[in-house]
N, CA, C and O atoms as CSV, one atom per row, in Angstrom:
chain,resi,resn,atom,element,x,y,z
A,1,UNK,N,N,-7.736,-26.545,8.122
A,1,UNK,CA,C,-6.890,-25.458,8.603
A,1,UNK,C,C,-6.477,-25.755,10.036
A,1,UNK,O,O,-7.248,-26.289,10.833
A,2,UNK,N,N,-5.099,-25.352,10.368
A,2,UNK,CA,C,-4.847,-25.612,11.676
A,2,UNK,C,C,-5.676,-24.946,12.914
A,2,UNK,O,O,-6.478,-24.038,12.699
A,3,UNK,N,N,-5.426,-25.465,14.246
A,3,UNK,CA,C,-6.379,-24.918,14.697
A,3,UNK,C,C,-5.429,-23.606,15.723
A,3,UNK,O,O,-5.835,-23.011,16.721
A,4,UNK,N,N,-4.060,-23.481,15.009
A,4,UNK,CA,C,-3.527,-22.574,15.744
A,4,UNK,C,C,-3.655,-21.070,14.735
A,4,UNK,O,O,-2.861,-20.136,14.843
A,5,UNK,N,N,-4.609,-21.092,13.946
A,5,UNK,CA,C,-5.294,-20.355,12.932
A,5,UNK,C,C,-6.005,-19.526,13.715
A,5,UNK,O,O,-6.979,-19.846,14.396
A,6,UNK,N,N,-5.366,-18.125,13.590
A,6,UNK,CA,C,-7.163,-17.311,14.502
A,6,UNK,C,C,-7.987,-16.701,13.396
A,6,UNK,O,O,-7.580,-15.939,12.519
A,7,UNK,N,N,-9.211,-17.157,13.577
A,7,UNK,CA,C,-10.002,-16.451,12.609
A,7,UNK,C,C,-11.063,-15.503,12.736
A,7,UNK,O,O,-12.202,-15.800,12.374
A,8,UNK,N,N,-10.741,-14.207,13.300
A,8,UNK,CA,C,-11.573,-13.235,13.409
A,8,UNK,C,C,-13.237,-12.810,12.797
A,8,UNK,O,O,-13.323,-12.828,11.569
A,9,UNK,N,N,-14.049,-12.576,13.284
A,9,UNK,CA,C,-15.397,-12.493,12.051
A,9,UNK,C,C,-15.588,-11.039,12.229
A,9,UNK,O,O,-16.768,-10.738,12.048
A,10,UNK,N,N,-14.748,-9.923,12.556
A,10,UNK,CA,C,-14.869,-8.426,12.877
A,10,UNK,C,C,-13.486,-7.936,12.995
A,10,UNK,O,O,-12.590,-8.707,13.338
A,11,UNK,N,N,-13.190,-6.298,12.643
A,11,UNK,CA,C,-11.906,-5.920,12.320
A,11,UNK,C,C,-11.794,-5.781,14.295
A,11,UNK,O,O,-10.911,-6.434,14.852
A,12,UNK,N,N,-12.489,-5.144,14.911
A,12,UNK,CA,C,-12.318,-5.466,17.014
A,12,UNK,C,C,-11.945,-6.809,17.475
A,12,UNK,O,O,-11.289,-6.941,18.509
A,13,UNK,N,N,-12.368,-7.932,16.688
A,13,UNK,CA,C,-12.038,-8.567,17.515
A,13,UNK,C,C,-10.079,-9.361,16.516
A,13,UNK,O,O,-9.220,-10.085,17.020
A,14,UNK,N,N,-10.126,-8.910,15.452
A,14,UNK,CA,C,-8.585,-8.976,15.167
A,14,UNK,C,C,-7.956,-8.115,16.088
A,14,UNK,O,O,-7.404,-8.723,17.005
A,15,UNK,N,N,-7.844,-6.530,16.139
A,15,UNK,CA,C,-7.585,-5.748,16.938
A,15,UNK,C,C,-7.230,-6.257,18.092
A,15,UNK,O,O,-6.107,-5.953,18.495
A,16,UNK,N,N,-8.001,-7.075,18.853
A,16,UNK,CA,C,-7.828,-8.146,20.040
A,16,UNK,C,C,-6.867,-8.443,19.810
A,16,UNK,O,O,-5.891,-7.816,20.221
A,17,UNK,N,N,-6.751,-9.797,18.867
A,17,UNK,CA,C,-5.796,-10.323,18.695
A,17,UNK,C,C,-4.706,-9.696,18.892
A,17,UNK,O,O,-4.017,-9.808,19.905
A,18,UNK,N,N,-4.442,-8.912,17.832
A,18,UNK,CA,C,-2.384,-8.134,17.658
A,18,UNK,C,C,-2.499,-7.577,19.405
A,18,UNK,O,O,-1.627,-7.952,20.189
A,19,UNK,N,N,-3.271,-6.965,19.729
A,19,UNK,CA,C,-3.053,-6.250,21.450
A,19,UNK,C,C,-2.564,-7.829,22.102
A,19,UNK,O,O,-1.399,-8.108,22.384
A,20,UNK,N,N,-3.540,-8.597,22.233
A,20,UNK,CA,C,-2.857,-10.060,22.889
A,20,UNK,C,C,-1.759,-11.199,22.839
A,20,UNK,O,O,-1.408,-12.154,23.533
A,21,UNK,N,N,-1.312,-10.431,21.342
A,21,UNK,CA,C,-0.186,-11.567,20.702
A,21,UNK,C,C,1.533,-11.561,21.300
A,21,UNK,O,O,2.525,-10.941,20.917
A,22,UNK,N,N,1.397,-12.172,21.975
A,22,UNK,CA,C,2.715,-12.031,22.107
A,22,UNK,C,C,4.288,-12.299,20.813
A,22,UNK,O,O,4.367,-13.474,20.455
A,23,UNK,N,N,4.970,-11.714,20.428
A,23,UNK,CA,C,5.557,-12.016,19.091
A,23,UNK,C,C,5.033,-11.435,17.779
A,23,UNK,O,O,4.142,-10.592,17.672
A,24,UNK,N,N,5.587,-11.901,16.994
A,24,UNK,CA,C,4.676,-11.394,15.574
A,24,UNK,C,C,3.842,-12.054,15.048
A,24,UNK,O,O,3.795,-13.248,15.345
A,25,UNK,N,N,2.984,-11.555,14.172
A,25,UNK,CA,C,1.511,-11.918,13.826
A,25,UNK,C,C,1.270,-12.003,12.536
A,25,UNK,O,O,0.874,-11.006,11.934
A,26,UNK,N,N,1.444,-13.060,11.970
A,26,UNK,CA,C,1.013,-13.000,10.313
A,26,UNK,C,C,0.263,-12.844,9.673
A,26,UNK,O,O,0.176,-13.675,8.768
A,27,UNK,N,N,-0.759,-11.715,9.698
A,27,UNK,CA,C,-1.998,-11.797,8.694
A,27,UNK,C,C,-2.111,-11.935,7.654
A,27,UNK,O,O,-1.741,-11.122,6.808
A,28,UNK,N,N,-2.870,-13.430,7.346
A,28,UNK,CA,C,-3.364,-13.075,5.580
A,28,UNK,C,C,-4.705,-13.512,5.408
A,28,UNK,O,O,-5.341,-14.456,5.877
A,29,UNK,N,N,-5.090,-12.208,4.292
A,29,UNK,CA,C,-5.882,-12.086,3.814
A,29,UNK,C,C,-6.726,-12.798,2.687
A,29,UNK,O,O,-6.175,-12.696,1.591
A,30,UNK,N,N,-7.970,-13.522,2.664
A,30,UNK,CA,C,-8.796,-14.139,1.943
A,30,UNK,C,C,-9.621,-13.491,1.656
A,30,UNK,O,O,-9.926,-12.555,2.395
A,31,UNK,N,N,-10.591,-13.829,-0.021
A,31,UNK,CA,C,-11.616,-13.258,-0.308
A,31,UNK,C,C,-13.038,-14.790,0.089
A,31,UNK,O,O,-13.039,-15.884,0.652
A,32,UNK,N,N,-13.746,-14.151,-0.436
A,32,UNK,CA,C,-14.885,-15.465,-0.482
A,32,UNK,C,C,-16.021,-15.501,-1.658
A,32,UNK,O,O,-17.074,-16.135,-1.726
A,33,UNK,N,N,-15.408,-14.584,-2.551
A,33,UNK,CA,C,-16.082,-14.311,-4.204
A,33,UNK,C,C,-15.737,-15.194,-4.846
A,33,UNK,O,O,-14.556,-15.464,-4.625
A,34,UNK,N,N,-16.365,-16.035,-5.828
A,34,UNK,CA,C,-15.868,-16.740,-6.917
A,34,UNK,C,C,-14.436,-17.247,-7.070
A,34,UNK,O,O,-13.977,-18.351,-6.778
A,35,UNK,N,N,-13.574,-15.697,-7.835
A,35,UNK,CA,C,-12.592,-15.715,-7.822
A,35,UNK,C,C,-11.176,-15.858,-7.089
A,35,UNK,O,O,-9.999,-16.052,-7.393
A,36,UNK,N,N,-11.981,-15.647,-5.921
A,36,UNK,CA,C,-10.837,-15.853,-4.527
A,36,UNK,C,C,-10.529,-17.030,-3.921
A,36,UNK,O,O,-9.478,-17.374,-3.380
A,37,UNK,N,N,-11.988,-17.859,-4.129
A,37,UNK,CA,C,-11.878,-18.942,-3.226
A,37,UNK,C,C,-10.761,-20.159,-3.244
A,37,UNK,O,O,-10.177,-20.718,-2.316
A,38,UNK,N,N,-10.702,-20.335,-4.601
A,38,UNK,CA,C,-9.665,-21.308,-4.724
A,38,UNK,C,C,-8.053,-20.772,-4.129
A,38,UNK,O,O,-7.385,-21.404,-3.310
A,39,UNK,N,N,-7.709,-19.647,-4.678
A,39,UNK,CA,C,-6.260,-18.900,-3.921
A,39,UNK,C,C,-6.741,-18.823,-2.335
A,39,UNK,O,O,-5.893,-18.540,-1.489
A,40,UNK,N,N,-7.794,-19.020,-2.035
A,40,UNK,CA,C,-8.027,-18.655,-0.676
A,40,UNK,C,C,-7.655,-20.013,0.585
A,40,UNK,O,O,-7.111,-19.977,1.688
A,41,UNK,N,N,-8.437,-21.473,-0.487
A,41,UNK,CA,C,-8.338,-22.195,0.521
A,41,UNK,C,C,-6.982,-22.754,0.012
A,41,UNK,O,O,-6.564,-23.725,0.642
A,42,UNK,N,N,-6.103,-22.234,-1.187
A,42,UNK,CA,C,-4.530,-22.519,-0.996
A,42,UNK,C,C,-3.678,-22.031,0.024
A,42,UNK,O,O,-2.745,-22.595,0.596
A,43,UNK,N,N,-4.268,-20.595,0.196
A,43,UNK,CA,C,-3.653,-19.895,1.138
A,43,UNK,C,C,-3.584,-20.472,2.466
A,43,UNK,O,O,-2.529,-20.610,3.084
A,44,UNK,N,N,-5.212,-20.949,3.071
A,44,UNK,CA,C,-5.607,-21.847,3.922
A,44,UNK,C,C,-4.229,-22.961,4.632
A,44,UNK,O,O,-3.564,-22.917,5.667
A,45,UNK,N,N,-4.282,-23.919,3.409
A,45,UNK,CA,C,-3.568,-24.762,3.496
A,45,UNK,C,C,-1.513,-24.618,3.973
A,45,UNK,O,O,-0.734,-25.379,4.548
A,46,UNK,N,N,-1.408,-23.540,3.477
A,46,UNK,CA,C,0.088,-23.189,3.692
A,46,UNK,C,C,0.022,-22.114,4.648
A,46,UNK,O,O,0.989,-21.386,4.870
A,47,UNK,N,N,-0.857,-22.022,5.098
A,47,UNK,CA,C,-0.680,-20.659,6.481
A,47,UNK,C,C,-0.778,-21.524,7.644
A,47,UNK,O,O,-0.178,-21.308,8.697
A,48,UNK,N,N,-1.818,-22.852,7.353
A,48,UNK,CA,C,-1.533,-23.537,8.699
A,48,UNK,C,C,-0.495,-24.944,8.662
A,48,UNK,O,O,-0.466,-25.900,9.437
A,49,UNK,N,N,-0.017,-24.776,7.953
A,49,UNK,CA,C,0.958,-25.532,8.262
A,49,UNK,C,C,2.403,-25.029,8.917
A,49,UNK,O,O,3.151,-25.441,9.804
A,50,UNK,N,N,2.376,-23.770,7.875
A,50,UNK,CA,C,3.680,-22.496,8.824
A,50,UNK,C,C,3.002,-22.588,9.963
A,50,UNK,O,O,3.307,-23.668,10.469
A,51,UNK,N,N,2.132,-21.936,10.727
A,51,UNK,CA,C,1.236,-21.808,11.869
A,51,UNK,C,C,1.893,-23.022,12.632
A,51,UNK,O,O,2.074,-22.855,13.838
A,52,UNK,N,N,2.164,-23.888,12.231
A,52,UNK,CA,C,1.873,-25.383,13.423
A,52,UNK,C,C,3.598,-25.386,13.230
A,52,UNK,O,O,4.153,-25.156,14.304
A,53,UNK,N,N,4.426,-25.572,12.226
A,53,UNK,CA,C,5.908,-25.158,12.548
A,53,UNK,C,C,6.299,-24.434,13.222
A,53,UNK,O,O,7.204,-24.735,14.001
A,54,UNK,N,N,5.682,-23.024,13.166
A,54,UNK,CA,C,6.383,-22.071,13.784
A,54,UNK,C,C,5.265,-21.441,15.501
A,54,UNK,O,O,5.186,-20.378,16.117
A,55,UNK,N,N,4.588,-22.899,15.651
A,55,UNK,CA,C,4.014,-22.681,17.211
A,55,UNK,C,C,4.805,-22.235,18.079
A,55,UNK,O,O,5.831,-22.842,18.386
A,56,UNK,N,N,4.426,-21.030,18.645
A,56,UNK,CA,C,4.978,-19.835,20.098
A,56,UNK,C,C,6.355,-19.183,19.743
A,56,UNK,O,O,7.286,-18.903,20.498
A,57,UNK,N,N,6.230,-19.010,18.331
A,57,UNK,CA,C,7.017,-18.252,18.060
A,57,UNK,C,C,6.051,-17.042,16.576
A,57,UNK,O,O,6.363,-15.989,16.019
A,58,UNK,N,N,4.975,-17.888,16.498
A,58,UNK,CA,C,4.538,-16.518,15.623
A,58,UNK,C,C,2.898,-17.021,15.706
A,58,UNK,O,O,2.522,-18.191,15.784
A,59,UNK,N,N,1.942,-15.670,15.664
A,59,UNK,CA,C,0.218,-16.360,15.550
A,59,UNK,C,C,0.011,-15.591,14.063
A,59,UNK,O,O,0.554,-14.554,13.682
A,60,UNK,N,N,-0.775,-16.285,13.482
A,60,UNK,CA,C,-1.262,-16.831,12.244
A,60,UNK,C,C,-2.930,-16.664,12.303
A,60,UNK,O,O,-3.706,-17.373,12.943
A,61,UNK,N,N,-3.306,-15.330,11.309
A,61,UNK,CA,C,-4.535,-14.590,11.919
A,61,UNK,C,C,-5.060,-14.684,10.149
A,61,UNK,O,O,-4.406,-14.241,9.205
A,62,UNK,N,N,-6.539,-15.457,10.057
A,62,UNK,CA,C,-7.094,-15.438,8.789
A,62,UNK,C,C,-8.118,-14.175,8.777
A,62,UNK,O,O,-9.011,-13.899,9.578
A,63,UNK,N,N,-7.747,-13.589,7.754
A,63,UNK,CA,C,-8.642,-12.304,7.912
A,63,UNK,C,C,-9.651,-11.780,6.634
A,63,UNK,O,O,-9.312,-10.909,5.833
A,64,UNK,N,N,-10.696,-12.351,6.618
A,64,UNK,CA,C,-11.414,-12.331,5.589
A,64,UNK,C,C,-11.758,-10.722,5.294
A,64,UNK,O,O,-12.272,-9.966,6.118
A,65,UNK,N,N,-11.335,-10.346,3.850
A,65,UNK,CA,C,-11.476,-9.316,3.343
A,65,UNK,C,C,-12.882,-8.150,3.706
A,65,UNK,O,O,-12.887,-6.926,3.841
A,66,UNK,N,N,-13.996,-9.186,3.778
A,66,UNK,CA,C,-15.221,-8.782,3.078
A,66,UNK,C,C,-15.687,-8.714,4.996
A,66,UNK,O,O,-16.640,-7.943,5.106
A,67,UNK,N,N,-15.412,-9.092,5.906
A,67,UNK,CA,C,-15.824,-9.146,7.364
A,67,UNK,C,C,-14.509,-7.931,7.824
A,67,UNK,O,O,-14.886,-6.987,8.517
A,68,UNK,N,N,-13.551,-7.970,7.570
A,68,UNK,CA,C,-12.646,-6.932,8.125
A,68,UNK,C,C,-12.181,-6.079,7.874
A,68,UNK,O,O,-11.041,-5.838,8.273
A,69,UNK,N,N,-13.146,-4.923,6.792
A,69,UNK,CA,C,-12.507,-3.624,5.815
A,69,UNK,C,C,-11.375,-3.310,6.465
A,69,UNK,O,O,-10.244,-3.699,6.173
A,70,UNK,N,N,-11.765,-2.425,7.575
A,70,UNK,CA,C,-10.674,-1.498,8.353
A,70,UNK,C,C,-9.425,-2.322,8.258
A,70,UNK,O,O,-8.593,-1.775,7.534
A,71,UNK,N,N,-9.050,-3.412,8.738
A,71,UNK,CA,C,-7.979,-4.064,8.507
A,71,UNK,C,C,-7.328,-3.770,7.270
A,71,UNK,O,O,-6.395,-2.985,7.097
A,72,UNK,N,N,-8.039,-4.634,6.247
A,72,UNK,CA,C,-7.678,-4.257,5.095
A,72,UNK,C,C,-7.267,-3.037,4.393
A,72,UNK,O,O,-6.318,-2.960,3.614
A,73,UNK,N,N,-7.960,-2.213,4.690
A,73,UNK,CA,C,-7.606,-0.981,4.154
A,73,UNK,C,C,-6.355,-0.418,5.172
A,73,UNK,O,O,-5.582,0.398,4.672
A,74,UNK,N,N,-6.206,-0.704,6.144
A,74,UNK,CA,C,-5.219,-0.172,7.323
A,74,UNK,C,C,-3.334,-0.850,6.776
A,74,UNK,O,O,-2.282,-0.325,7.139
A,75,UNK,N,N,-3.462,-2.080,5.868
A,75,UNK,CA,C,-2.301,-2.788,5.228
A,75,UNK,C,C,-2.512,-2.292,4.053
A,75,UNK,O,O,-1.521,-2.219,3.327
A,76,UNK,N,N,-3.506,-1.926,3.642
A,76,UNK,CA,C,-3.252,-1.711,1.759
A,76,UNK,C,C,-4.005,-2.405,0.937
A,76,UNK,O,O,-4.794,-2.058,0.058
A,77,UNK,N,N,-3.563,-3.729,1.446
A,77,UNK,CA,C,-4.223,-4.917,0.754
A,77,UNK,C,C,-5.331,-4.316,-0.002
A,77,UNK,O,O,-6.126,-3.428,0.306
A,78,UNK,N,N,-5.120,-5.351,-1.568
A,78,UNK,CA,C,-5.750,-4.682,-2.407
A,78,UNK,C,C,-6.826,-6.119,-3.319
A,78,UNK,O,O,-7.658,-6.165,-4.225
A,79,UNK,N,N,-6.230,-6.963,-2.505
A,79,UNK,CA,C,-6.696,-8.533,-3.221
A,79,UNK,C,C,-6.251,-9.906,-2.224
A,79,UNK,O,O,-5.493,-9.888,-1.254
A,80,UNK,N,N,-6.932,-10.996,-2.766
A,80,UNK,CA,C,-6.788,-11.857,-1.951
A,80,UNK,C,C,-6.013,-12.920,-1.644
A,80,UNK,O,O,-6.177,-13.684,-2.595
A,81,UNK,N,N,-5.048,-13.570,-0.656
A,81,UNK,CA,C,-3.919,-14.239,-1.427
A,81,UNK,C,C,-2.845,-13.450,-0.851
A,81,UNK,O,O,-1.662,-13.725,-1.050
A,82,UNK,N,N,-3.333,-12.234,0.036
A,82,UNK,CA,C,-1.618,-11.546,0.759
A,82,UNK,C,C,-1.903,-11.660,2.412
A,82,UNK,O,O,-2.673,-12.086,3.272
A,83,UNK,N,N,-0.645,-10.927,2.154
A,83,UNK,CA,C,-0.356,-11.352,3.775
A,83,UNK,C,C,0.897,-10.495,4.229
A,83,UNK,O,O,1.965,-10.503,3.617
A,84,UNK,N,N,0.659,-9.804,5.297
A,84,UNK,CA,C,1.006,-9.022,6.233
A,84,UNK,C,C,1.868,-9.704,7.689
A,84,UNK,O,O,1.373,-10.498,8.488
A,85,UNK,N,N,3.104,-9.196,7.728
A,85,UNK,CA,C,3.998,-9.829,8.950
A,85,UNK,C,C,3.971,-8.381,9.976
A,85,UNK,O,O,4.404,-7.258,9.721
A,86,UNK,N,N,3.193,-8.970,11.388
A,86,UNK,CA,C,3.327,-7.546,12.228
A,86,UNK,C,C,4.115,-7.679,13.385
A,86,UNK,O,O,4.480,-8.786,13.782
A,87,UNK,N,N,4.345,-6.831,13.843
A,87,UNK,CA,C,5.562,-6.485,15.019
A,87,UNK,C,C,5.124,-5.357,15.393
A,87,UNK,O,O,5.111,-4.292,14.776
A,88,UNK,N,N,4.424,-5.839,17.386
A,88,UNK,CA,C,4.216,-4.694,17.565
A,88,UNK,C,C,2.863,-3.799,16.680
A,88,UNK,O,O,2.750,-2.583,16.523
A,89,UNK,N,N,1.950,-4.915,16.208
A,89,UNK,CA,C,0.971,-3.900,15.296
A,89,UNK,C,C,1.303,-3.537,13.963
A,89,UNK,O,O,0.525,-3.343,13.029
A,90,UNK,N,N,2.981,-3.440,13.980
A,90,UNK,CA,C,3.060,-2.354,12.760
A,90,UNK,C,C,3.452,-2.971,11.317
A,90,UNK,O,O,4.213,-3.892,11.609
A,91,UNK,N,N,3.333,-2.939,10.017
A,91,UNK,CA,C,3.798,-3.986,8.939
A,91,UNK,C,C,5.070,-3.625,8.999
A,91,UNK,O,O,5.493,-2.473,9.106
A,92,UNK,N,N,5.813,-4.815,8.917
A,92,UNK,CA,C,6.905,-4.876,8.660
A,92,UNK,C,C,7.314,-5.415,7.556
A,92,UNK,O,O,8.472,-5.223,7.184
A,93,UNK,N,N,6.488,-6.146,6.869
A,93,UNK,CA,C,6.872,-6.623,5.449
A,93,UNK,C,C,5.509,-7.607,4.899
A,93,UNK,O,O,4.723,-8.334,5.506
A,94,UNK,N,N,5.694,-7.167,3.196
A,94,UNK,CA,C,4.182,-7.813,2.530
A,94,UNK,C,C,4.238,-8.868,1.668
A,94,UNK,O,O,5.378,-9.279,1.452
A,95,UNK,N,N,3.333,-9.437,1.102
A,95,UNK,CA,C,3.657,-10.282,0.429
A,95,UNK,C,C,2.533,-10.616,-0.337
A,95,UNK,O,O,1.496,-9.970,-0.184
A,96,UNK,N,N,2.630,-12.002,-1.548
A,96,UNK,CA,C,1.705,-12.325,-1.643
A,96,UNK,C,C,1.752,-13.575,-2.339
A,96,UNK,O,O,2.835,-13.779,-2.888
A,97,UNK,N,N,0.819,-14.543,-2.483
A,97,UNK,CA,C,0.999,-15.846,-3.041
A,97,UNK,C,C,0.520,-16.493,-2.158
A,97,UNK,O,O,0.109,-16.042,-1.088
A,98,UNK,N,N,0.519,-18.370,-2.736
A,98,UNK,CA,C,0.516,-19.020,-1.754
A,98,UNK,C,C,1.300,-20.376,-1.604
A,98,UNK,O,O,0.798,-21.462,-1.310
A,99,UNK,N,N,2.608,-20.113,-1.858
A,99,UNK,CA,C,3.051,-21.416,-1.427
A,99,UNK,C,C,4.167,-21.572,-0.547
A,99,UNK,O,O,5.011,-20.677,-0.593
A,100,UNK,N,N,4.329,-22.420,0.160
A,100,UNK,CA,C,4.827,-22.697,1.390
A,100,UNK,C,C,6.469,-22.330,1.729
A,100,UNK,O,O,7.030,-21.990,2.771
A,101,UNK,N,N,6.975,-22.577,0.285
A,101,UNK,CA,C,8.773,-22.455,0.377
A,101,UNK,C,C,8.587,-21.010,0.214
A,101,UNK,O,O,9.327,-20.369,0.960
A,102,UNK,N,N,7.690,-20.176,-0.665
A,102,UNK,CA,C,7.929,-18.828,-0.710
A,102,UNK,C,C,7.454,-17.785,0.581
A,102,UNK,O,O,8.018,-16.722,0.844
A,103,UNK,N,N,6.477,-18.263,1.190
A,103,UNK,CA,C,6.248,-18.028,2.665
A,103,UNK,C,C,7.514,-18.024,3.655
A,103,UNK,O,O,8.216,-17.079,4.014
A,104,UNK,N,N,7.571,-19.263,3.949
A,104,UNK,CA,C,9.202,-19.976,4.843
A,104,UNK,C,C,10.227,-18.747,4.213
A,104,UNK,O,O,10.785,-18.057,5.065
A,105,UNK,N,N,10.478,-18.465,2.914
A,105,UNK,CA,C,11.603,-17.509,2.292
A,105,UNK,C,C,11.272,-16.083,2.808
A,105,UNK,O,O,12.152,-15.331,3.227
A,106,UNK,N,N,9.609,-15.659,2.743
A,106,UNK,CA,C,9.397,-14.579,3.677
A,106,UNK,C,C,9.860,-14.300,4.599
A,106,UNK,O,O,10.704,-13.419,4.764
A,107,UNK,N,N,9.150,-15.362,5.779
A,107,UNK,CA,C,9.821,-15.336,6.782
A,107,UNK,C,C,11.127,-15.477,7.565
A,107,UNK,O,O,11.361,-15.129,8.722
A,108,UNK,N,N,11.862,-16.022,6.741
A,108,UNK,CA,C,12.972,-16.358,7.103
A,108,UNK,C,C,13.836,-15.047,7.535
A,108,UNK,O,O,14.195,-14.219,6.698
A,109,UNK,N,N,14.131,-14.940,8.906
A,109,UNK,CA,C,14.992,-13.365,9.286
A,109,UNK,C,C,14.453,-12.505,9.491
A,109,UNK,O,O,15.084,-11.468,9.696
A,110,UNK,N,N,13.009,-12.500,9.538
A,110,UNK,CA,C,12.378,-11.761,9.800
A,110,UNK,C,C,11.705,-12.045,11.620
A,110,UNK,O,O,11.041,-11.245,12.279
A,111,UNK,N,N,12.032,-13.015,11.905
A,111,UNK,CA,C,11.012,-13.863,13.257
A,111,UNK,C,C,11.987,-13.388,14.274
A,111,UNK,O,O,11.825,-13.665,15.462
């Protein structure tokens, strides 16, 4: 994973994060159950690579489900594999999957 990846281990110290971010902030969400892991370290893989394209123009925040309820529950998020674009804190648009052209298509017009 890139190392322009922030990876929070508490929903305070994400909180940090969005207060410190200058720009918008992409959170997505991973599980670490069985079933998650594999969509998880796909997710992994295509969040830091956007992350390292789109350096100082957007931060790229891994937010493990099971360490950051409040988060989670604060987007909705209901499973693992999504991801949240913020501005200002606030969602501006959701998503979910994990591959790289459909990400880039997310983002695109939105930055």
């Amino acid at each position: 994973m890139a190392k322009r990846v922030h990876r929070p281990r508490e929903d305070a110290e994400f909180d940090f994060i969005l207060r410190m971010s200058e720009g918008p902030v992409l959170a997505y969400f991973i599980g670490t159950w069985p079933k998650a892991i594999e969509p998880s370290r796909a997710m992994d893989l295509v969040v830091g690579a956007i992350a390292d394209e789109y350096a100082g123009r957007l931060t790229a925040v891994r937010i493990d489900i099971t360490r950051c309820p409040a988060a989670t529950e604060r987007y909705g998020i209901t499973g693992a594999s999504s991801y949240v674009l913020l501005k200002d804190g606030q969602a501006v648009a959701q998503g979910t999957g994990a591959t790289s052209v459909g990400l880039r298509e997310f983002l695109e017009g939105r930055l």
